[in-house]
N, C-alpha and C positions, 0 to 999 in steps of 0.2 A: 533329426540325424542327416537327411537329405542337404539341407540348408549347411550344416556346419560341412559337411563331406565336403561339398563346393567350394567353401568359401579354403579351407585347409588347402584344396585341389590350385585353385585359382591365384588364390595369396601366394604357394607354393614357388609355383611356376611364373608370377610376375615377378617375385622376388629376383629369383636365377638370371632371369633373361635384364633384370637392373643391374643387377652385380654384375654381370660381364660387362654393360658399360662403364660402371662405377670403377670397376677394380681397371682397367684396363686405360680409361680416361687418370686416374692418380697413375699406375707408372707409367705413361705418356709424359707425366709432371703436369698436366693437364687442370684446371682448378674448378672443384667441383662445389655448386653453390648449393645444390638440391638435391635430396635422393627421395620420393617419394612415391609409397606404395597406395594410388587411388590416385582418384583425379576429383577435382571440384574443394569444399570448402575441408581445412585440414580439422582432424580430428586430435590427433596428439603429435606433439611435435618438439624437436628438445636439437638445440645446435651442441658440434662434437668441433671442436677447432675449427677450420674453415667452412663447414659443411654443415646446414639444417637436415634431420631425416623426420619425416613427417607419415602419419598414417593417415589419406584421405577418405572422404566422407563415398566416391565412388569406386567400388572395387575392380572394376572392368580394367584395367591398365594401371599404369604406374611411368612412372618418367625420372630422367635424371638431368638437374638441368646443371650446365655447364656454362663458365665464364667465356662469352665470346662465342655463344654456338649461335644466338641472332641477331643479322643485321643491326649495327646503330647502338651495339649495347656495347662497345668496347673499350670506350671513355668512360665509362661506371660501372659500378658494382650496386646491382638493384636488388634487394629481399624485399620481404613483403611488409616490415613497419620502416625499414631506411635504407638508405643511397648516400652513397660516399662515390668518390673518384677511387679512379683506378691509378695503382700507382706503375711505373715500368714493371718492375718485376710482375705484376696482376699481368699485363698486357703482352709479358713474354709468353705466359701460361695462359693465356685464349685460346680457345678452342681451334679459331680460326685462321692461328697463328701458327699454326703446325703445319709440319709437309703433309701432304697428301698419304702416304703411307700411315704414317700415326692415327689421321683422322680415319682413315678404313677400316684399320684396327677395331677402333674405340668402338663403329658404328658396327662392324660385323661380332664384334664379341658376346652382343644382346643375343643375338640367334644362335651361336656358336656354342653358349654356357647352355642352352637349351635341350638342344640336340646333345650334348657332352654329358649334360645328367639323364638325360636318358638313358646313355648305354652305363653311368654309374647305376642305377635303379636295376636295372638289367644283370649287370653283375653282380649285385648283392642278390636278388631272386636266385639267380642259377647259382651261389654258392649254400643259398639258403636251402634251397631243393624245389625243383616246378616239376608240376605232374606232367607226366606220361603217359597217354591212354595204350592201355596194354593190348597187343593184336589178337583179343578176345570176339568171338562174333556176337552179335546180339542178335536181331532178328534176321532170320534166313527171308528174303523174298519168293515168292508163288512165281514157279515158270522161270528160273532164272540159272546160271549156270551152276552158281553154289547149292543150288537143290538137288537139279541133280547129280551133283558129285556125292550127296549124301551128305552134305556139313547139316550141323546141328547148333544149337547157341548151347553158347557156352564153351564150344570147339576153341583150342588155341591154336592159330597157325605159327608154325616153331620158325619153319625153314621153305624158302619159294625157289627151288632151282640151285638147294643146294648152299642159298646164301642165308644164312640164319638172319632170323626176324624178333628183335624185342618191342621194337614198339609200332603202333598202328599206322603211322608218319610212313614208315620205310615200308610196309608193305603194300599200301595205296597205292607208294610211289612208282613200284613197279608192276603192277596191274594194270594203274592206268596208261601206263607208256608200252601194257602189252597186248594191245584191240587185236583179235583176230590169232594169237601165237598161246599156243599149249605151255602150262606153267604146270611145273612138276611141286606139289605143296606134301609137306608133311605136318602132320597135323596130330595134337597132342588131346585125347579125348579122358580125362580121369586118370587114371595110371597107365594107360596105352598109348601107343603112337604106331598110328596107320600112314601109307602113303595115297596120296588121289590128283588127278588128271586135272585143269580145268582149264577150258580157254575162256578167256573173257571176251563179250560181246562188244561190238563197237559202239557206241552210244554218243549223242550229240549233248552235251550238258554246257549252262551258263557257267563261267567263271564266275571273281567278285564283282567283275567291272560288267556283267551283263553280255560279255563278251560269248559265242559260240565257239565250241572244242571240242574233236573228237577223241576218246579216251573210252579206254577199255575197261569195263564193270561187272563182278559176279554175281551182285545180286546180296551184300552182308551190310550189317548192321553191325558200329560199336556196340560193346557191350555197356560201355561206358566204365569199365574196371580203370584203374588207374597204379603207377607207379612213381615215388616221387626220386628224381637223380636229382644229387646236388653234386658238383664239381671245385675241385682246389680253386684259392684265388687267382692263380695266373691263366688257367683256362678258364674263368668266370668271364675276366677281363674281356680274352678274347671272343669269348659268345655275345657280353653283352655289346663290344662293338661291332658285330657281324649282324646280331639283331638289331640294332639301330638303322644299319647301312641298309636290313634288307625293308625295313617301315617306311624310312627314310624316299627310301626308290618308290617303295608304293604309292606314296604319299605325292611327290610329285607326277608320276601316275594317272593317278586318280584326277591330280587338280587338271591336267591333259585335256583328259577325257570328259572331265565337267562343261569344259572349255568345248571340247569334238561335238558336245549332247552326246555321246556315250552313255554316259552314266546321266539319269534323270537332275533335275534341278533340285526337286524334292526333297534328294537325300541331304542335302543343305541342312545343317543345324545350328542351332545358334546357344544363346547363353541358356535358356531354359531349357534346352536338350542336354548341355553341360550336366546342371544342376540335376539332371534326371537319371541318368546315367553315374553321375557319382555316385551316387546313391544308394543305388542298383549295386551297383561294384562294390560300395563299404561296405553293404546286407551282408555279402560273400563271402566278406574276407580282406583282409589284408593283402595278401598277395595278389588279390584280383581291383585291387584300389592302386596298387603300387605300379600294376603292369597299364592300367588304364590313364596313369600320369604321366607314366613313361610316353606311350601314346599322344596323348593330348600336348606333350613338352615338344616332339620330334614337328607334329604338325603346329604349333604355336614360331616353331625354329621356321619351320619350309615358308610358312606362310608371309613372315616378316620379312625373307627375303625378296619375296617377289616385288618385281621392275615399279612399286606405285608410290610414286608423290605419298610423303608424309611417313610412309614404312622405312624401315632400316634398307630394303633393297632400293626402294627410291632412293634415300641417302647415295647409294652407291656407286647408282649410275651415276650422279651430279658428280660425283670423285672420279670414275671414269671418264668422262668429260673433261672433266680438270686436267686430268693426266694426259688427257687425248691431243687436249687445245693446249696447254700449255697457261690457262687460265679458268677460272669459275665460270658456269652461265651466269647470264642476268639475271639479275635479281626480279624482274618484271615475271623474266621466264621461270623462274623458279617457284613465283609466288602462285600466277597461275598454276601450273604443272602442281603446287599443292592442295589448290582452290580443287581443282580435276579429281586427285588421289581423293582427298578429302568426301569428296560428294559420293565417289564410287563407293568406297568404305564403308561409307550410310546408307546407299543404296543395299548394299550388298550385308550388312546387316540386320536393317527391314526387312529384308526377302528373306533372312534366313530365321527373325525372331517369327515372321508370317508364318513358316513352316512349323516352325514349335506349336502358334497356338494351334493350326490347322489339324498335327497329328493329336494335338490335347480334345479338341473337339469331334473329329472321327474317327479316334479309339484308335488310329495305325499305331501298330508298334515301332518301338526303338531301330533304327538302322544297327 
C-alpha cells in the first residue's frame, strides 16, 4: 500500500508539472517531440500525431522534449528509431525560435500547473468538508492558569471577551497575542454556562522553524473533538487559493532558513521519506493523502523555480539574460552553469536520501 500511495503521489504530480509544459509549449505553436513520465529506458510508449508519450522505466521525474530546445538539433528531427530533416515550417516551431516571452511561458508553466492544483485539491477538500478541532479542553495542566480558574476537560470555551469562539484555531489565537492581559472567557460546562477570569502567562515556545516567541498560554489541552465545515464552490475556491499562498510563503520560508542553519539540515528528506509518508497519510484517509499532495505539489512548484542550472528557475534566469542583453549566454556558459546545477542536485539528493536511511536506522520519527 505504501509503495502504490507513492508511486499514485509521484506519477500524480510529475504528470501536472509536464502538462503545463506540454499544454503551454502546443499553444505557443511550439512542436512537441516527447512527453514522458520517467526517465531511462521507456516502458510503454504509443506516438499521437506529432508527439511520442512514453512511460519510463525511472519514476523520479519526467520530461518534455521539444523541437529545438538543444543546441545543434535544429536541422532535424531526431526520435529514438529515425531522423529525418527538418522542414521550414518544423524550424518556424523550435523551441528556440520563439521570443523570449513564449519560451518563459512554456518553461514557467511546469511549476505554475503545480502550485495551481494545489489550491484545485484545496478547493475540492474545503467543499468536501475539513475538520475543525472544536474549542474543547482536553487536559487541564498542574500549576497553570486554566487550573486555577477551575476549567475542567471537557469544558467548552463559547466566548473570549465577548467575541464568540467555534473553533480551537481562533481561540489560541487570541490567548497567545494576550501574555500578561486579563481575558474575560465564558465557558459552557454540560448544560450550563459560567463566566471566569484568566490571564495568560508569558511563555517562550519554538515556532516550526525552531525559531523563539513570546506568547501567552493557560495551561489546556485539545480535546481533540472535531467538526467538519464544508463551504459553497466560490468560497472553496477562495480558501483553496489563500491556502496555497499561505504553504506557498512557508515553503520558501523554510528553504531561507535551511539556507540561514535555522532550521537543521536533518530535516532534509528525500524519496524514501516521500514513500513513507504517503503511506502514512493513505492509512488515514483520503483527505489526509489529498492535503499531503497538495503539499508536496506547492513544494515540488517552489523548488523548480529556484535560480539552479538544469531546473525550470535556472531555465529562467538564462531568459532573463536574454532579455537583459538583448542575446542568449554562451553556450560554453550555459553548459557549465548546467554541469554546476547538475552536481548540486546530486549532491543535494545524496544528502537527503543519507537522511532517509539515517532516520530508518535510529528510529527518528517523521518530520
Amino acid at each position: 500500500m505504501t509503495i502504490i500511495s507513492a508511486i499514485i503521489l509521484l506519477g500524480v504530480l510529475i504528470f501536472v508539472h509536464e502538462l503545463g509544459h506540454f499544454l503551454f509549449a502546443k499553444l505557443m505553436g511550439v512542436k512537441v517531440l516527447k512527453f514522458s513520465l520517467g526517465f531511462g529506458k521507456k516502458l510503454i510508449a504509443k506516438k499521437y500525431g506529432e508527439t511520442e508519450y512514453q512511460i519510463a522505466a525511472f519514476p523520479l521525474g519526467g520530461y518534455v522534449k521539444m523541437f529545438g530546445e538543444e543546441s545543434g538539433e535544429e536541422m532535424r528531427l531526431t526520435g529514438d528509431t529515425e531522423e529525418e530533416p527538418a522542414t521550414k515550417e518544423d524550424l518556424k516551431r523550435a523551441f528556440s525560435a520563439q521570443p523570449v516571452w513564449k519560451r518563459f511561458l512554456i518553461v514557467l508553466a511546469g511549476p505554475a500547473f503545480n502550485i495551481f492544483f494545489a489550491s484545485v485539491i484545496f478547493a475540492a477538500l474545503f467543499m468536501q468538508g475539513v475538520p475543525v478541532l472544536l474549542p474543547e479542553v482536553g487536559e487541564v495542566m498542574k500549576d497553570t492558569p486554566a487550573q486555577a480558574a477551575g476549567l475542567l476537560e471537557g469544558d467548552r470555551i463559547a466566548e473570549i471577551d465577548g467575541v464568540e469562539i467555534e473553533a480551537w484555531g481562533e481561540m489560541t489565537s487570541i490567548i497567545h497575542q494576550s501574555p500578561g492581559k486579563e481575558l474575560h472567557l465564558k465557558i459552557s460546562r454540560g448544560d450550563s454556562t459560567f463566566d471566569v477570569s484568566i490571564t495568560p502567562e508569558k511563555r517562550t515556545v519554538e515556532n516550526i522553524f525552531s525559531e523563539e516567541k513570546e506568547v501567552g498560554l493557560i495551561g489546556i489541552t485539545p480535546s481533540g473533538a472535531v467538526f467538519y465545515e464544508s463551504y459553497p464552490p466560490h468560497r472553496s475556491l477562495v480558501l483553496g487559493v489563500q491556502r496555497t499562498v499561505e504553504i506557498s510563503a512557508l515553503t520558501v520560508v523554510a528553504i531561507v532558513k535551511l539556507v540561514q542553519r535555522i532550521i537543521p539540515a536533518e530535516t532534509i528528506g528525500g524519496p524514501i521519506m516521500i514513500v513513507q509518508m504517503a503511506g502514512e497519510r493513505a492509512s488515514e484517509g483520503l483527505m489526509n493523502f489529498f492535503m499531503f499532495m497538495a503539499v508536496i505539489s506547492i513544494n515540488l512548484g517552489i523548488v523548480n523555480l529556484l535560480p539552479i542550472p538544469i531546473l525550470d528557475g535556472g531555465h529562467l534566469v538564462f531568459l532573463g539574460y536574454e532579455t537583459a542583453f538583448r542575446k542568449p549566454p554562451g553556450e560554453k556558459a550555459v553548459a557549465v552553469a548546467q554541469r554546476v546545477g547538475l552536481v548540486l542536485i546530486m549532491m543535494l539528493m545524496a544528502f537527503a536520501l543519507y537522511n532517509d536511511i539515517l532516520r530508518i536506522i535510529t528510529g527518528k520519527s517523521l518530520p
